[in-house]
N, C-alpha and C positions, 0 to 999 in steps of 0.2 A: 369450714364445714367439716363435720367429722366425717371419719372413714365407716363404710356399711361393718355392721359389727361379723359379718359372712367373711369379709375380705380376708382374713388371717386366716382361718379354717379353709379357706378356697387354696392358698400357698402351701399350706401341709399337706392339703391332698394330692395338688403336685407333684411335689417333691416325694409323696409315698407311692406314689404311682410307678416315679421314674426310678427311683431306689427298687421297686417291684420290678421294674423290666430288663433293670441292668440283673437284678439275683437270676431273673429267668433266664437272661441270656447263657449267663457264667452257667447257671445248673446245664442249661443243654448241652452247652460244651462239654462237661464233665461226664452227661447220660451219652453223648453221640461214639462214644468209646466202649461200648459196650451195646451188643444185642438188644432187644427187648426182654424185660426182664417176667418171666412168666413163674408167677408164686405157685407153690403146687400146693394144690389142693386138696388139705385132709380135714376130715370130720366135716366135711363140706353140709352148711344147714340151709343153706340159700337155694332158691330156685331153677330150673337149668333155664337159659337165656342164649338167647343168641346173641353173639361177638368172636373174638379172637381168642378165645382163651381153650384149645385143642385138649378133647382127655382119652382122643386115639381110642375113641371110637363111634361107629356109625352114628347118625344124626342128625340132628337139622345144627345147619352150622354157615358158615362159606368155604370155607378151607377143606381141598383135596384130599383123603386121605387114600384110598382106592379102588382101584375096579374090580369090580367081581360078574360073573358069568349070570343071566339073566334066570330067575328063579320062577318056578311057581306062583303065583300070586301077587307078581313084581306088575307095576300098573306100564302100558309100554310106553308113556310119557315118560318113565324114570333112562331109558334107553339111551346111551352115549354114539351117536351114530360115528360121528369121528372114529373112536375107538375101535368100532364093531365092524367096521370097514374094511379095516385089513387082514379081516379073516372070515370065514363063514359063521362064527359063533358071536353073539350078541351078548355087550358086555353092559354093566349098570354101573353109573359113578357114584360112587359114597362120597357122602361128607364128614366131618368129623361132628361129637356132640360137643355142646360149647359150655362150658361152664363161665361165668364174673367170680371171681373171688375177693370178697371185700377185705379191705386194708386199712388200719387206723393208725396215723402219726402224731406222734407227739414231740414236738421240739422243745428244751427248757428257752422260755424266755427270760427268764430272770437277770436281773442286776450282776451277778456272779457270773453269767455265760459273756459278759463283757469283758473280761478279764484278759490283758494279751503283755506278756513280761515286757518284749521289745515294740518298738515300733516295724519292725521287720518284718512282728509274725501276726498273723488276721486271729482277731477275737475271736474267741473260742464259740461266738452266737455265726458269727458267719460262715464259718466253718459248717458251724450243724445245720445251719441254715443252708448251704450249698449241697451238705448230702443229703441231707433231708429231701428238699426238690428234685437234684439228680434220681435220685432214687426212683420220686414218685412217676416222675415223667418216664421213668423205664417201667413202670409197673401200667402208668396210665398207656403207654402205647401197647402193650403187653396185652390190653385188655380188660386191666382191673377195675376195680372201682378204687376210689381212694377219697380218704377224708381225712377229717381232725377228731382226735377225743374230745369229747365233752358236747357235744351237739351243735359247736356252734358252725362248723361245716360236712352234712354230711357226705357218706362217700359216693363218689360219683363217676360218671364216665368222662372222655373225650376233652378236646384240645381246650375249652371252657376251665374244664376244673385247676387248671396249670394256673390260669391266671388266677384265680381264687386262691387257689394256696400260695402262690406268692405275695399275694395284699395280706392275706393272713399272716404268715412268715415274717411279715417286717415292722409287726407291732412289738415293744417291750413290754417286758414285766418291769411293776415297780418296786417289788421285791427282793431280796437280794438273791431270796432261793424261793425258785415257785415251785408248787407243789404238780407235782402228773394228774393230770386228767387221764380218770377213767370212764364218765359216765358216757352212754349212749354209744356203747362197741356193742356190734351186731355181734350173736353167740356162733362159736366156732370162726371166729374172722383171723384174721393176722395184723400184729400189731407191730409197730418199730418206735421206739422210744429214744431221744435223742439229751443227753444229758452230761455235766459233768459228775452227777448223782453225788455230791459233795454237802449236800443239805441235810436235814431233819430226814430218817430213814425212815422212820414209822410210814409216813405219808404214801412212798414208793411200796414201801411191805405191803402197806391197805391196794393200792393199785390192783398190782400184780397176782393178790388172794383174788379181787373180786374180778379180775378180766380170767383166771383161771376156771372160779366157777363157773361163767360163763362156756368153758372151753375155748375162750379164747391164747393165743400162742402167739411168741413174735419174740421181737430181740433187743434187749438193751445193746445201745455201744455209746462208751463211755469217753467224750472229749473231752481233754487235757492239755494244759498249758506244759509247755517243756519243762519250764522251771517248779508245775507244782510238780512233778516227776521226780525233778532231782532236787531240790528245796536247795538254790546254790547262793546263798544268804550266809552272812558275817559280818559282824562287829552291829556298831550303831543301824541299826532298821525298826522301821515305822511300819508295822502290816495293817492294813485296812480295807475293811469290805469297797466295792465298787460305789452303792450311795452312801457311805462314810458311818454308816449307823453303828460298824463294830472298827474296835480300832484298839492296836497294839503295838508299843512300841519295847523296845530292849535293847541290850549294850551289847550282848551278846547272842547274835541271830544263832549261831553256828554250835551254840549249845543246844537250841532246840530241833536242831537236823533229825538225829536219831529217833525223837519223840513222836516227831509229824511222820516217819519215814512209817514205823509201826501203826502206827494211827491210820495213814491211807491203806499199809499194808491190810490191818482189819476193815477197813469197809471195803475193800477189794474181797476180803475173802466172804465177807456177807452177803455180798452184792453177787457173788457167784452158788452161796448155797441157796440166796432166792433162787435165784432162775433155776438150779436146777428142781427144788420143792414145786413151782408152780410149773414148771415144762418147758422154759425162756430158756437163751440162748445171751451172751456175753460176750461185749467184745470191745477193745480200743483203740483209740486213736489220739494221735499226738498232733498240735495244730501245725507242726516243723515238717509233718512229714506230708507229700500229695494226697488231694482229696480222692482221686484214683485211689488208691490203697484202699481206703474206707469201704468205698462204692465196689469196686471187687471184692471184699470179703463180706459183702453185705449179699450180692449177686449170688455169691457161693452160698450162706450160710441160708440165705430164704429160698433161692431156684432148685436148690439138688435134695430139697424135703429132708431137711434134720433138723425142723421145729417141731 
């Protein structure tokens, strides 16, 4: 008797589930080293809402910000009796007003984010795929909202969306270089782009114009394999894309060092006159070095407002 033609599709789902919990485990570990990560909020177009997200000042919110001396027109239900107790004057407790600020991630999944020189060092999709998460999950207890570009998860709140984005997170692209989704970013939101941005530019340049006019803002960072860094290649070498579609071989690697060397050099330098043109921020990482590294310079460049 044959097997239910479900049964094979039931095993992948498995297995992508458990590959999902073990990323979420790893990302928390990576988020639990750092505070909650609170995006600040410029050209803010969204609604004000109540959660965690403090903009120090009065309001409906949960979070204390402070007391003040009972006013005129102040209703005497708002009255801190604790407070007011230890002295004859009658004090009011504030809250703070709460702002969400929404967030759009994009991680490349493509063919080419597979890419890892040793065995030693973690492919350069896992990698983005562990800051990527870390990230969110500081931003999602922070308050935010968070989603995916292109509509197929929008942003959301609370301990739910964690698992969402990590089933998302752990599908491939069959491409070698997939192209950034832009579509369906809320106008004025904040975006984080994850890539080794080593593909067709056009695609990225179209991105980054239409999430600008939008007023949307946010940050490329750019993972790299060590060895594309320093091309440490000589004599007889075979290069070849990750699903085999492009492929080159030669006697002498170590002639084309300097070639490729200028070559990354300009799309580095492109990649940094976009950002500054459309309002982006830039930045790298190396798969050799701690994903710490990444996640605090990522903390720094989105939490202290210099997007």
């Amino acid at each position: 008797m044959s097997q239910p033609a479900a049964q094979p599709s039931t095993g992948r789902s498995v297995g992508a589930s458990a590959e999902a919990a073990q990323l979420r485990s790893r990302a928390e570990s990576a988020a639990s080293a750092l505070p909650p990560l609170l995006v600040q909020a410029q050209q803010l177009a969204g609604s004000v809402l109540g959660g965690e997200h403090g903009r120090r000042r009065a309001g409906m919110g949960d979070d204390f910000w402070q007391y003040r001396p009972l006013q005129q027109g102040d209703s005497r239900r708002m009255i801190d009796h604790r407070r007011s107790a230890r002295g004859d004057q009658q004090f009011v407790r504030e809250r703070e007003l709460q702002i969400a600020q929404t967030v759009h991630l994009w991680v490349d999944q493509g063919a080419s984010m597979r890419f890892a020189s040793t065995l030693d060092l973690p492919r350069k999709i896992e990698r983005a795929r562990l800051i990527g998460l870390a990230l969110s999950i500081l931003m999602l207890r922070g308050g935010e909202r968070v989603g995916l570009t292109g509509g197929s998860l929008p942003p959301r709140r609370g301990n739910l969306q964690i698992l969402r984005l990590c089933d998302a997170l752990s599908a491939d692209d069959t491409q070698d270089y997939a192209p950034p989704e832009h579509r369906a970013m809320a106008p004025h939101a904040r975006a984080l782009f994850i890539s080794d941005f080593l593909g067709p530019f056009e695609p990225l340049e179209h991105a980054l114009s239409k999430a600008a006019d939008r007023g949307v803002h946010g940050v490329l960072l750019q993972v790299l394999d060590p060895a594309e860094e320093r091309f440490p290649f000589a004599g007889r070498t075979r290069f070849e894309s990750v699903t085999g579609a492009l492929s080159h071989e030669t006697l002498k690697a170590a002639s084309l060092r300097q070639q490729y060397l200028d070559r990354l050099a300009e799309r580095r330098d492109a990649l940094e006159h976009l950002c500054r043109t459309t309002g982006w921020r830039i930045g790298q990482h190396h798969s050799d070095a701690p994903a710490l590294s990444a996640l605090m310079w990522l903390y720094h460049a989105m939490d202290r407002g210099q997007l």
